[in-house]
N, C-alpha and C positions, 0 to 999 in steps of 0.2 A: 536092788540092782547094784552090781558095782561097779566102780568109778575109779578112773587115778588122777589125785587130784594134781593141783601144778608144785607141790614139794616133795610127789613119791611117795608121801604117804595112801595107803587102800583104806577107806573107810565105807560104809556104807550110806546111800545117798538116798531119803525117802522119795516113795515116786509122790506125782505132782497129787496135789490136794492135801498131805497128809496133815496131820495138826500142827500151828505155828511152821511150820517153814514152808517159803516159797519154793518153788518151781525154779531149780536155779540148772536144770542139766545142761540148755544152751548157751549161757553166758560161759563158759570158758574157752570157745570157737572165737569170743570178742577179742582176746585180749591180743596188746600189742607186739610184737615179733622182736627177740632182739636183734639188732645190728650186727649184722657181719660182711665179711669180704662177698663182692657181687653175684661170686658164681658160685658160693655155698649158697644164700639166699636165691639164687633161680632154681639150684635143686633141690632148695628144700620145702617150695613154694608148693602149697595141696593143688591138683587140678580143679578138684569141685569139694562142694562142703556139703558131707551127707550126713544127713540127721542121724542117730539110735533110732536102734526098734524100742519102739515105747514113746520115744520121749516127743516133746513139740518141737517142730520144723521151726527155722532161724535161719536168718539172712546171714550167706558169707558177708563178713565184711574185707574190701579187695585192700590189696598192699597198691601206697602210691609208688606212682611209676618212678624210677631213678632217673637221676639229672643225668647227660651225657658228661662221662670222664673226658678233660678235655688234657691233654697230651701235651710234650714237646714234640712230636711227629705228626698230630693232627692239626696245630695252633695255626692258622692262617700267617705266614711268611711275608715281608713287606717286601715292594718291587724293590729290585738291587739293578742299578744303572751300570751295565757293562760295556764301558766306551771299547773294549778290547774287540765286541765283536762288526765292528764298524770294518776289519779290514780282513782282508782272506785267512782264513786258518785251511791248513792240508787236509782237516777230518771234517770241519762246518763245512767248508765251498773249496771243494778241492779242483773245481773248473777254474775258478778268479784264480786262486793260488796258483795251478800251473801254466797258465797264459800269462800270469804277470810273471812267473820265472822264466818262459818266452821271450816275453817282450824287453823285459831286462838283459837277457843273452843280446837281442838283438840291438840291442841302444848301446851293451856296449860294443862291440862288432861296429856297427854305424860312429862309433866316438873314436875309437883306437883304431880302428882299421886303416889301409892304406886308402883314399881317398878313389881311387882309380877303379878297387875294388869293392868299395861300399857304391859307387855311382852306377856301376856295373848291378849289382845287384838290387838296387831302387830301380832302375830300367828294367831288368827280368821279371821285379814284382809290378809294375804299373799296370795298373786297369785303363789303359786308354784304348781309343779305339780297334788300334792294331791287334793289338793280346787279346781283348776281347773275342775279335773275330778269329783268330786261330787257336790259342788255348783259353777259352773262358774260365774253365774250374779251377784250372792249377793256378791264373793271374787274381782269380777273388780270391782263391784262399793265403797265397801267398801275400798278398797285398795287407790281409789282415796280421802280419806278424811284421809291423814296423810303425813307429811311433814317429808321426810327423812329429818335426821341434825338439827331438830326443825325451828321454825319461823325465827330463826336468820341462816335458810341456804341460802346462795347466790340464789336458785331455786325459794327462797319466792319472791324475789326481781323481779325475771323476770318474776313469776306470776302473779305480780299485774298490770306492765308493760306491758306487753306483750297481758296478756287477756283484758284490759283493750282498746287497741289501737284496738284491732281486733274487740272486742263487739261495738266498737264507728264505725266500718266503713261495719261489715256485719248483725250488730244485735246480740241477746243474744244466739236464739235459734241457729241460724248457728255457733256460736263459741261452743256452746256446743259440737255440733256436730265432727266439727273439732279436741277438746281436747278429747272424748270418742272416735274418730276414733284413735288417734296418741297413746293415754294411751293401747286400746284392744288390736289394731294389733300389736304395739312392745313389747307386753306382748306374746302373743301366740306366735309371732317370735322367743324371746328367751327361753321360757319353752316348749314348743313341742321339740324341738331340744335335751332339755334334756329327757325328758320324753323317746325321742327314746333312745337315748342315755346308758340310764338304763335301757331299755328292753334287748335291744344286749348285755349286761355288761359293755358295756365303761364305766360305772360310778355306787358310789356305790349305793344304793335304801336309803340310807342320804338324796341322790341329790334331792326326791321327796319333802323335804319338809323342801327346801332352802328358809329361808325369804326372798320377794318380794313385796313391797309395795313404795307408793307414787307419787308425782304428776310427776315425774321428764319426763317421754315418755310423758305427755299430754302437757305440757313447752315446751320442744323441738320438737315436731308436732305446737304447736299453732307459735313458731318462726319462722318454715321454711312457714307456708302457711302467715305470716303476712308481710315476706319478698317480699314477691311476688305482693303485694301490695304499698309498697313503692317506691321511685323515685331512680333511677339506683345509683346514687350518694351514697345511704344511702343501698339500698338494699344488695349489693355487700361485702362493708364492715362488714356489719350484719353478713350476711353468712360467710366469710372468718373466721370473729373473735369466732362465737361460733362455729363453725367446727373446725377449729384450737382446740381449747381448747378442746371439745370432743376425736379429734385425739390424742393430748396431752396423756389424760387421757387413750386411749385405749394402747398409747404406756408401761405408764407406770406399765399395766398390775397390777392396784392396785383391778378393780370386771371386769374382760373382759365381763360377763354375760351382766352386766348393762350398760358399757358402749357401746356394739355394739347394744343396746337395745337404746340409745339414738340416736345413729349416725341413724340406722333404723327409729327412731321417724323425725327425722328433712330428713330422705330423704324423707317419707312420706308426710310430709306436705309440701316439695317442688313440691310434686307430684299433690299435690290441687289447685297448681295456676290458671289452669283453670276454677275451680269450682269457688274457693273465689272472683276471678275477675268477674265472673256472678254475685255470689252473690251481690258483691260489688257496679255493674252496676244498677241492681235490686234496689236497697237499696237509689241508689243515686235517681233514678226514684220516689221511693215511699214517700220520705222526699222532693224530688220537686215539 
């Protein structure tokens, strides 16, 4: 029979039994592969190992399997701490972004404006009883586009924070949602209460058209549902610390109106943790 052995050269190969030499036709199936680039050796790899006619059957022996290449583009990346996205950008959360360039219009309008007519225009936005009963939608919504205390109130602070953190993890429209739920409902909580209140006479018909305006019930709803989202560690103390301070303020009995109107805001949005965390689930789904 003949053979090419592994230098090219053709000689002829006794078959098995013949005198002095072994039976050597399957030992050259044995030998080792040289090294090459990965994807010559995957095609150059035999599917199966088939005997000659004639000769004794022999076990392929298999090629070990390659290490995985590990890459600059595969290499696992360490966390990078981006304090930048802590506050609105136009293309991340372009809702906080364009409410805080809102609300910045209107602080300064409220700071430079003529006194006569910034007072004027806090009285068109008041959610008090009166507005209530005759334009409800246009005094909630307007009421939300002015910064009790001006821009430099501690509330501006937690609004840029706060909406900011909550738009990054359930989107723009669902934080809308969340800060118009928390601003409505702790609006009508505290003004219905009066509105009764001056029917029966407990209070004088003044009471109907108590200035109320500002983001401060949409702030503290968007805190208590944003809490609810974070890691137990962080979540807990959140809550403690602006509760605390809310309670503070209710003790000290400086607007009880406003303040139990806040405390009501943040137990509302403690009350969305179910929702937010859908949403949140939701959200993480659609950006993977």
């Amino acid at each position: 029979m003949e053979r090419t052995a592994a230098g090219g050269v053709t000689g002829s190969v006794p078959e098995s039994g013949a005198a002095g030499l072994p039976d050597v036709a399957g030992l050259l199936d044995g030998m080792p592969r040289q090294r090459g680039p990965v994807g010559a050796a995957a095609k150059s790899a035999p599917a199966a190992s088939v005997p000659a006619a004639g000769a004794s059957e022999t076990s392929a022996v298999a090629a070990p399997p390659l290490a995985p290449v590990i890459t600059e583009a595969t290499a696992p990346r360490p966390h990078l701490v981006r304090p930048w996205r802590l506050l609105p950008t136009p293309t991340g959360t372009p809702l906080t972004f364009a409410y805080a360039a809102v609300l910045t219009v209107t602080s300064l309008i409220a700071t430079y404006a003529d006194p006569a007519l910034v007072h004027a225009l806090h009285q068109g936005s008041s959610t008090d009883v009166a507005h209530l009963v005759s334009t409800p939608v246009l005094v909630l919504l307007a009421s939300a586009l002015w910064v009790a205390g001006g821009i430099a109130a501690p509330y501006t602070l937690c609004f840029l924070l706060v909406l900011t953190a909550l738009e990054r993890r359930i989107g723009g429209v669902r934080t809308a949602v969340v800060f118009l739920a928390g601003h409505v409902l702790a609006t009508l909580a505290t003004e219905v209460p009066v509105g009764l209140a001056v029917l029966v006479g407990h209070l004088p018909a003044s009471s109907l058209h108590r200035f109320d305006y500002g983001i401060s019930f949409g702030v503290a709803t968007s805190i208590g549902a944003l809490a609810g989202l974070l890691r137990p560690w962080l979540r807990w103390p959140v809550l403690a610390l602006f509760g605390g301070m809310l309670l503070q303020d209710l003790a000290n009995l400086t607007d009880p109106l406003t303040n139990w109107g806040h405390l009501i805001a943040l137990v509302i949005g403690v009350g969305m943790w179910p929702v937010v965390r859908r949403w949140r689930a939701s959200e993480s789904v659609a950006v993977g």
